[in-house]
N, C-alpha and C positions, 0 to 999 in steps of 0.2 A: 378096582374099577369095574362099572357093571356095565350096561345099555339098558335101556330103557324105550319101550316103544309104545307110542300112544295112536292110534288111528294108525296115518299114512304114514310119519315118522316118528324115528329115531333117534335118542343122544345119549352120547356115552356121560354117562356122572360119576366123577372124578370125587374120593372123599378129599375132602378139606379139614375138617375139625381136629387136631391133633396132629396133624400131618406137618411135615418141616418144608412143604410147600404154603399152606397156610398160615403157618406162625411166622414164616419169615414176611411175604408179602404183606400180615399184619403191623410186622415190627417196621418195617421202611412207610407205612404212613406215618407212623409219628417217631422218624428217626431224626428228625430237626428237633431240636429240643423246643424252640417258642413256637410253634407254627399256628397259635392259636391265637387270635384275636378278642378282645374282649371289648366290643362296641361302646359301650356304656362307659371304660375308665379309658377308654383306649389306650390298651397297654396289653403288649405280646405275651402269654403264658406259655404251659407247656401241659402237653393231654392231659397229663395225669392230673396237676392242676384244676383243668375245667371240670374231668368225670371227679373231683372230689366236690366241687362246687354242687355238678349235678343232683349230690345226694340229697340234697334240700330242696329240690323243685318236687312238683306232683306231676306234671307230665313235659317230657321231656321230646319233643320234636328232632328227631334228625334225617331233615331235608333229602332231596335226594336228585338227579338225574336219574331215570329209573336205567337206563343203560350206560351207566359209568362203573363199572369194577368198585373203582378208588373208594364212591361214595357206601358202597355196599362195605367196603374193609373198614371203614370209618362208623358204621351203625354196628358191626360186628364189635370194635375195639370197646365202643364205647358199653355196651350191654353187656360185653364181656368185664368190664372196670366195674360196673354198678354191681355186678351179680357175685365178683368176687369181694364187693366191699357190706354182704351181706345186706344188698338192700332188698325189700319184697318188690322182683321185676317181674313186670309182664308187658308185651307188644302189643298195642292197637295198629293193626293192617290195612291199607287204604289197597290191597292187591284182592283180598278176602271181603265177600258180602256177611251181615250179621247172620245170615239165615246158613251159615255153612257151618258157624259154631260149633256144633256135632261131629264133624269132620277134622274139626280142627283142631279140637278135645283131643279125639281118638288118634292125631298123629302125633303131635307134642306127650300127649300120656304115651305112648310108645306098645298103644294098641293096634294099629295100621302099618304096615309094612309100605315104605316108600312108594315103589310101584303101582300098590291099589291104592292108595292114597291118591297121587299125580291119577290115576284114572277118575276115581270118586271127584274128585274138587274140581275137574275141568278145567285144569290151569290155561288152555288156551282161549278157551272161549271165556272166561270169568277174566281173566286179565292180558294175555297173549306174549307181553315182553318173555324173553329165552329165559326158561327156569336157572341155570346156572347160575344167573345175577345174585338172584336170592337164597338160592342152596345152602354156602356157610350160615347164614340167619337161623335158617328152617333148621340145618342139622345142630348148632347151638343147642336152639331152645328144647329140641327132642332130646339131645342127650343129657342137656339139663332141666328138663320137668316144668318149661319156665311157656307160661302159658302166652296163646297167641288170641287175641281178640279182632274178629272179623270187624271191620269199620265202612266198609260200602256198600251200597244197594244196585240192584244188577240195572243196566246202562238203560231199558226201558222208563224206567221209573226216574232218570236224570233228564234223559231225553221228551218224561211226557210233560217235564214241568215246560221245556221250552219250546212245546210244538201244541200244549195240549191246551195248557192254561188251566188255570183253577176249579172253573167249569167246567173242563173236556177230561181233567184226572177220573179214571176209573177208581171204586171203593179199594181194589187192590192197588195200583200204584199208588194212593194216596196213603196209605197205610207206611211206606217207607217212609213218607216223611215225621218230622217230629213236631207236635200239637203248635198249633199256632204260629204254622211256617211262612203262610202267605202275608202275615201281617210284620212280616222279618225281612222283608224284599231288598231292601238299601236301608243301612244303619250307619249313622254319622258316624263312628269311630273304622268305617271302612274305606271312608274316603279315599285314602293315599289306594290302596290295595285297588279300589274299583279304578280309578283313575290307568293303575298298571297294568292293569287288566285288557280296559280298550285296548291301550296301547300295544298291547303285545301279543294280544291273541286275534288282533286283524291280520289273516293269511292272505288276503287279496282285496285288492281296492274295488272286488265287485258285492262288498260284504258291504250293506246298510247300517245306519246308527240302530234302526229300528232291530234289524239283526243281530246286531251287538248288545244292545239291551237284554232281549231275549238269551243269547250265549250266555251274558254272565248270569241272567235268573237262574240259569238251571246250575252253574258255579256255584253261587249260594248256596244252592239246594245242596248241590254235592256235598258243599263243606260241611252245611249244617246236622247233615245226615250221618256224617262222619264225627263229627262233634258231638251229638248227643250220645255214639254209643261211645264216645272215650268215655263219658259222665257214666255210663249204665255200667262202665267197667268199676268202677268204683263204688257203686249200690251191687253187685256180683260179688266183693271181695273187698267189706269194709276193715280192713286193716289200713292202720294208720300208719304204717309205715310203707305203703303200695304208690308204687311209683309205674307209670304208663308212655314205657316208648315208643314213640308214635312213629312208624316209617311211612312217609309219604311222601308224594311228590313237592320239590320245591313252589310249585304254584300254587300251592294250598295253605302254605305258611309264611307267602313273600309279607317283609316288613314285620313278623309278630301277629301278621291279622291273615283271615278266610278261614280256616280252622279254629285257631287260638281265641279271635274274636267269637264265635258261636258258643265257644265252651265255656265261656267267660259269663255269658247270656245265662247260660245254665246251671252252672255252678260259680259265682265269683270267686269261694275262696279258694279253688286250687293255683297254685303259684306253676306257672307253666314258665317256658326256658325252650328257647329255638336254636339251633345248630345248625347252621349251612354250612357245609362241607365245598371247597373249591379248589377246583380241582387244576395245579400249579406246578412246573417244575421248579419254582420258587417262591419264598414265603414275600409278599407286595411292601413296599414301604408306605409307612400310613399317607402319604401325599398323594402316590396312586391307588390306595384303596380308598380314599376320600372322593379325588376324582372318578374313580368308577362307581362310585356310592355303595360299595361292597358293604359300609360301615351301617348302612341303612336296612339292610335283608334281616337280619337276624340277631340275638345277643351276643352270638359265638359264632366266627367266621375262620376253620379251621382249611388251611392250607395245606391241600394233599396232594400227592405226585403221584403224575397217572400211573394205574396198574395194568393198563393193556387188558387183554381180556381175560374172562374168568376162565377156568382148566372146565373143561368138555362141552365149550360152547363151537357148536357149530355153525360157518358161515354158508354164504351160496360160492359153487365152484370158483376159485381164480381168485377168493377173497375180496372180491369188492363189491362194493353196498351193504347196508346196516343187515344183520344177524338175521335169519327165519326165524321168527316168534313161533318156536318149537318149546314145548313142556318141557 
C-alpha cells in the first residue's frame, strides 16, 4: 500500500493485480455460471464462453458505468481471458486524449513510475472520475506490456463543436476532428441511438430542442473522434491478429451504434462485439430483460453483482454523496 498525492489531495492505492483481494472480487463476478446473455440467439452462456467468442471480433466494446467497481471487474476479466488466450490485445481509452500517447507508452512500457505518471497525465483534469476505479486495468496492462491507446480529445474541442459551429471552430480545435466530420452530423443507421439520446440526456425541462440538437452534435463529435482513433490503432499495429478493447462509457455504445457506428464509417471490415455489463444481484429472466429492453443495448448483456467500492477510494467524511474525483 502506498499514498499518492496530487496538488491538494491524497489516496492511498491499494495493489490489486495478483492480490487474493483482487482475484477473488474477480472470480464472484462470474461465479454464476450463465450470467451472460447473448441477445442475438437469446440464450444464457457462461464468461468463459463469451471471452472465447470474443476471439473473433476486431474490437471489442465493454461498456461501462464509469463509477461502478463490478463494470471495471468485468473489463478486467475479460482482457485478462483474451490476453491469456494469446490473443494480440491492446485498449482504446475514452479516459485518455490521442495526444497523451507518449505518456501512455511510457507507463504501460514500464518506463514511468506510477506516481509521476498520475502527475504527468493529469488524471483529474483529463477525466476527474477517482483513479481507483481504473487502477486494476491500468496495473494489468503495465504489468503486462499490453498497450493503451488514448481515444479522446480534450473537452474544448467537444464543446467547440456545440457552442462554436463549423464556422466558429478554430484551425486547432478543428484539427481533433477527423476529415469530413461536418458532413457526418445525423446518419440514418443512428436513428434508434439519436432518438435515446434526446431522451435521456434531457436534465431539465428548461433545456430546448434547439439545445438538444446542438448536445447531441457535439456527441457525434465525441464519438466520432473516438472512432477514428480505434481505426488509427489498427494502421499503428497491422497485425492481423490485434484485437482493440475499447473501455468506455455505456452512452457511447448504447444499441451497437455512436462509437461502433463511426468506426464502421471508417473501416467496414472490422467485425466489432459490444458487452454491457449490468450490474445485478441476480441474473434477469429473459421476460424481464425483454421488458426492460436490456436485450436491445448490446450483443452481450453480462450480469454482475455489485462489488461495492474499489480498495483506496476515498469518500467525503460520514460516507455520503458520490466519491471526490481524486486521482
Amino acid at each position: 500500500m502506498k499514498t499518492i498525492c496530487t496538488g491538494m489531495y491524497c489516496v492511498v492505492i491499494v495493489c490489486l493485480i495478483g492480490s487474493n483481494r483482487s482475484d477473488g472480487v474477480a472470480a464472484q463476478v462470474s461465479s454464476n455460471r450463465t450470467p451472460v446473455f447473448d441477445t442475438a440467439t437469446e440464450v444464457f452462456i457462461s464468461v468463459e464462453e463469451m471471452i472465447e467468442r470474443l476471439t473473433t471480433a476486431d474490437v471489442i466494446y465493454v461498456a461501462e458505468s464509469h463509477t461502478d467497481y463490478a463494470h471495471h471487474l468485468a473489463q478486467l476479466e475479460i482482457l485478462k481471458g483474451l490476453n491469456e488466450m494469446r490473443s494480440t490485445v491492446v485498449m482504446g481509452w475514452e479516459m485518455f486524449h490521442s495526444s497523451q500517447q507518449p505518456l501512455l507508452d511510457a507507463y504501460t512500457g514500464g518506463w514511468l513510475p506510477e506516481v509521476e505518471w498520475l502527475d504527468a497525465i493529469y488524471w483529474e483534469e483529463t477525466w476527474g472520475h477517482p483513479y481507483p476505479y481504473y487502477k486494476p486495468l491500468l496495473d494489468y496492462a503495465r504489468d503486462n506490456n499490453l498497450r493503451i491507446f488514448g481515444l479522446n480529445a480534450p473537452r474544448s474541442a467537444i464543446q467547440g463543436v456545440r457552442t462554436l459551429g463549423r464556422e466558429g471552430m478554430t484551425e486547432d480545435l478543428s484539427s481533433w476532428l477527423p476529415p469530413g466530420y461536418w458532413n457526418r452530423l445525423n446518419i440514418e443507421s443512428e436513428m434508434q441511438y439519436e432518438e435515446w439520446f434526446m431522451e435521456n440526456a434531457r436534465h431539465s425541462e428548461d433545456v430546448t430542442d434547439e439545445q438538444m440538437e446542438l448536445m447531441f452534435r457535439s456527441q457525434t463529435a465525441w464519438n466520432e473522434i473516438m472512432a477514428w482513433n480505434v481505426v488509427k490503432a489498427f494502421n499503428v499495429m497491422p497485425d492481423p491478429r490485434l484485437k482493440v478493447l475499447v473501455v468506455v462509457g455505456s452512452g457511447h455504445a448504447m444499441f451497437g451504434q455512436g462509437v461502433p457506428t463511426r468506426v464502421e464509417l471508417f473501416k467496414s471490415d472490422l467485425d466489432q462485439v459490444v458487452v454491457m455489463p449490468y450490474t445485478s444481484d441476480r441474473v434477469m429472466p429473459l421476460g424481464e430483460i425483454r421488458e426492460e429492453e436490456l436485450d436491445l443495448r448490446g450483443d452481450y448483456i453480462w450480469f454482475v453483482p455489485p462489488a461495492g467500492d474499489p480498495p483506496g477510494l476515498v469518500r467525503p467524511e460520514g460516507g455520503e454523496g458520490p466519491p471526490p474525483h481524486l486521482p
